[in-house]
N, C-alpha and C positions, 0 to 999 in steps of 0.2 A: 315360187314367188311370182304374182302377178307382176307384180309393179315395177314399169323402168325407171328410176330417178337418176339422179346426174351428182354429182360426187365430185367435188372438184377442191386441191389440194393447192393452195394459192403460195405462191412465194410472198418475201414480206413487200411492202406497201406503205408507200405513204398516209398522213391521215385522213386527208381528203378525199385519194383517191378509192381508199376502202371502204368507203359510206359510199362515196358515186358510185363503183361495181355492185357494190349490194343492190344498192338503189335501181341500178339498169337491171339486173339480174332479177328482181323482184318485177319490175314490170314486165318485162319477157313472158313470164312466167303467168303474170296476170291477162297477156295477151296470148298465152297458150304458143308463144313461139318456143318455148322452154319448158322440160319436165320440171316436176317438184325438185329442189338443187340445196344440196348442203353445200357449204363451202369450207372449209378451215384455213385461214390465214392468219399471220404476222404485222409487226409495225416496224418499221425500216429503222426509226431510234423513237425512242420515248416521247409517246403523245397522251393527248386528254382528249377526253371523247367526254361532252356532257347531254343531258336527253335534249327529246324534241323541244321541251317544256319548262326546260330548267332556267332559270337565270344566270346568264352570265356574272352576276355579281358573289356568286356560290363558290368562286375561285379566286386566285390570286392570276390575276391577268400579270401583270407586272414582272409578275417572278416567271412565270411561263415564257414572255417575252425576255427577259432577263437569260434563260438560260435556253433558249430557244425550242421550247416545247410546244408544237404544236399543237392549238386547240381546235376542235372542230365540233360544231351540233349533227348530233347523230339522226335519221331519218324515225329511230323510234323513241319514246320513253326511257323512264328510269332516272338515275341519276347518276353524276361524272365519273369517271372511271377512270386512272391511270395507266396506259396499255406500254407495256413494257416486256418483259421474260413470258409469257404466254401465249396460250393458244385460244384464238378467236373464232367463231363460229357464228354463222349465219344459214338459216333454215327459210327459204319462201316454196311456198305452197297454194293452189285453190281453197278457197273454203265453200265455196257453192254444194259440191256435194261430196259424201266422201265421209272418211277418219277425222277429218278438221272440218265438220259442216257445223259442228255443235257450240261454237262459241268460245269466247275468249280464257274463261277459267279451264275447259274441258283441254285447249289446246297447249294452254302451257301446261299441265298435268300429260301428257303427253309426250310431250319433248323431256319435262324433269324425267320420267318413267326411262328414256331412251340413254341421257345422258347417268341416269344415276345408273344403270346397268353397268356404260362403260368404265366408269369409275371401279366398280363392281367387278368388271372383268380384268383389271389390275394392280388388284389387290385391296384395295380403297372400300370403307366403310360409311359406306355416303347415308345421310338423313335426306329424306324430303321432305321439304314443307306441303304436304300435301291437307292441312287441317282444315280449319274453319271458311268454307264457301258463302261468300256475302251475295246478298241480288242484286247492291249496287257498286259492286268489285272492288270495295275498302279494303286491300288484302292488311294482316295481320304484323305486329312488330314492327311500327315503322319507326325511328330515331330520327330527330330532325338536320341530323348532318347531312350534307351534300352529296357526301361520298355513298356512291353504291353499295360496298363492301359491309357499311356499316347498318348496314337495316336489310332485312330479310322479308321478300314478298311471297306470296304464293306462287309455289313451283319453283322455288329456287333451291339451293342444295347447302347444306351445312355437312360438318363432321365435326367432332367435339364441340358445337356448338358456334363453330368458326364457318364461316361461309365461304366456300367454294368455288362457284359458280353463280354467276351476277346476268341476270339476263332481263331482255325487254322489247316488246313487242308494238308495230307499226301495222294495225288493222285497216283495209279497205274494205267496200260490201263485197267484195269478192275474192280475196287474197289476204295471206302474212306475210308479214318478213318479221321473224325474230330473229335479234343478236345475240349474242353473251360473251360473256369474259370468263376463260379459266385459266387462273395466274398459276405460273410456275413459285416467283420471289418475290417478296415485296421488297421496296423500296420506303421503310415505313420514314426515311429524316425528310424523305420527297415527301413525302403523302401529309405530313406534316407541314410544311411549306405550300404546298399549292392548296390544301384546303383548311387549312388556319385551322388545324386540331391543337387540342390544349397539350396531349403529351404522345410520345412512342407508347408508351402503355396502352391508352387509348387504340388505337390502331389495333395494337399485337392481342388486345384483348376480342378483336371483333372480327379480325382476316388474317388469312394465312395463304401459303402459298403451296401447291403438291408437294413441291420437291423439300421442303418444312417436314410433309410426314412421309415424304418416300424419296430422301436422296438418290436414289439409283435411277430415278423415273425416266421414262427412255420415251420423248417424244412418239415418233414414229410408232411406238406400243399405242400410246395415249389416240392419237389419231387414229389406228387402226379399229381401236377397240369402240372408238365412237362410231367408225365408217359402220362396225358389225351390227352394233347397238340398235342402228337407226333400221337397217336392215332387219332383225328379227323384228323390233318393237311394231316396225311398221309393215310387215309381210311386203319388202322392196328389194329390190336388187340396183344396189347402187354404182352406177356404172361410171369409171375415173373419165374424167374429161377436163374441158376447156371453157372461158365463157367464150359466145358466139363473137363474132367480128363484129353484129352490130349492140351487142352490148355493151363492148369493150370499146366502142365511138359514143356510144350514149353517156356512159363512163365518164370518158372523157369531157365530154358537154357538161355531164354534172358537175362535175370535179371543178373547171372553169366558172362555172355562170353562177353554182349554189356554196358546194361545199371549200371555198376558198374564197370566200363574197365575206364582204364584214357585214354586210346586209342578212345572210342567214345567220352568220354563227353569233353576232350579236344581237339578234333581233327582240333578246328580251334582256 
């Protein structure tokens, strides 16, 4: 393996602060202070995470406030996500030149490739949406609900038809940062309440949760087998570490002045 990337296994984390760490760690990275960096981390209790782009009015504020669920706008795309019993992932990378020089479609075809493997390597029967390529990135299946889980983009991962894996990307001319979400449990009487679904059916018909079709699923498998994933997929060698000290103060800065501001997270 040529490649040193950086591998970093995060404890859980408030909402804000784990949009700010991505966020510093993505610029690190775009400043070359930092290899290519996966991260896999947690939510410290039940949050919502809605895209860059999304409207705040796509949720139920009230009720979030009500039972004190933190909201927070994510630095990429997509749309709201309930983050609860799963494991969270973040991918920043160059794209100047390289495996991710090729553009947006090529790059989440890429990552889906990495993560359906690890799926793959525990036991799990993943699909990819790897189909229909548009020139002006209209990806395929979209539902007009809110919710993530309920509409499937390209690159994203289903099994029985249920989607799995919810992911979304923040492009610069020179760098990625991709997120996603791989739920262990839903919470479908939440998910119901905070995005004003008509029934539990609704939900159970569109998302599921691993341990839904692998009771037994043993985290630490699940993360290892992504660590390896990213490894073959990508000829790297992913080495465990830390973020830097000045990421983890940049962090910090974000965390205060953006992603805990009503000014970002309401700003549409």
């Amino acid at each position: 393996m040529s490649n040193a990337w950086r591998f970093i296994d995060s404890e859980q984390y408030g909402a804000a602060y784990n949009m700010a760490l991505d966020e510093a760690i993505a610029i690190a990275v775009r400043k070359d202070k930092s290899p290519p960096t996966l991260r896999l981390y947690g939510w410290n209790i039940p949050s919502v995470s809605i895209g860059c782009f999304q409207k705040i009015c796509d949720i139920e504020i009230e009720y979030c406030t009500e039972k004190h669920i933190p909201v927070v706008r994510r630095p990429t795309g997509g749309r709201a996500i309930l983050h609860n019993h799963e494991i969270t992932y973040s991918f920043s990378i160059k794209t100047t030149q390289g495996i991710f020089s090729k553009g947006l479609i090529d790059s989440y075809k890429k990552i889906s490739i990495a993560l359906g493997s690890a799926l793959l390597k525990i036991g799990l029967l993943p699909n990819l949406n790897l189909g229909r390529e548009t020139r002006n990135h209209s990806f395929p299946r979209h539902s007009r609900s809110p919710l993530c889980f309920q509409s499937t983009s390209f690159g994203e991962i289903t099994i029985n038809n249920n989607k799995v894996v919810g992911s979304a990307q923040k492009r610069w001319t020179d760098c990625l940062l991709q997120q996603g979400s791989i739920p262990f449990a839903i919470n479908r009487d939440e998910l119901l309440r905070i995005f004003r679904l008509e029934s539990t059916q609704e939900v159970k018909e569109a998302i599921v949760g691993l341990k839904d079709l692998f009771p037994d699923l043993n985290t630490n498998d699940l993360k290892n087998a992504i660590r390896i994933s990213f490894e073959e997929t990508f000829d790297a060698k992913l080495v465990s570490s830390s973020p830097s000290q000045e990421e983890v103060v940049l962090a910090h800065v974000l965390e205060a002045q953006k992603y805990l501001s009503h000014q970002w997270n309401f700003k549409r």
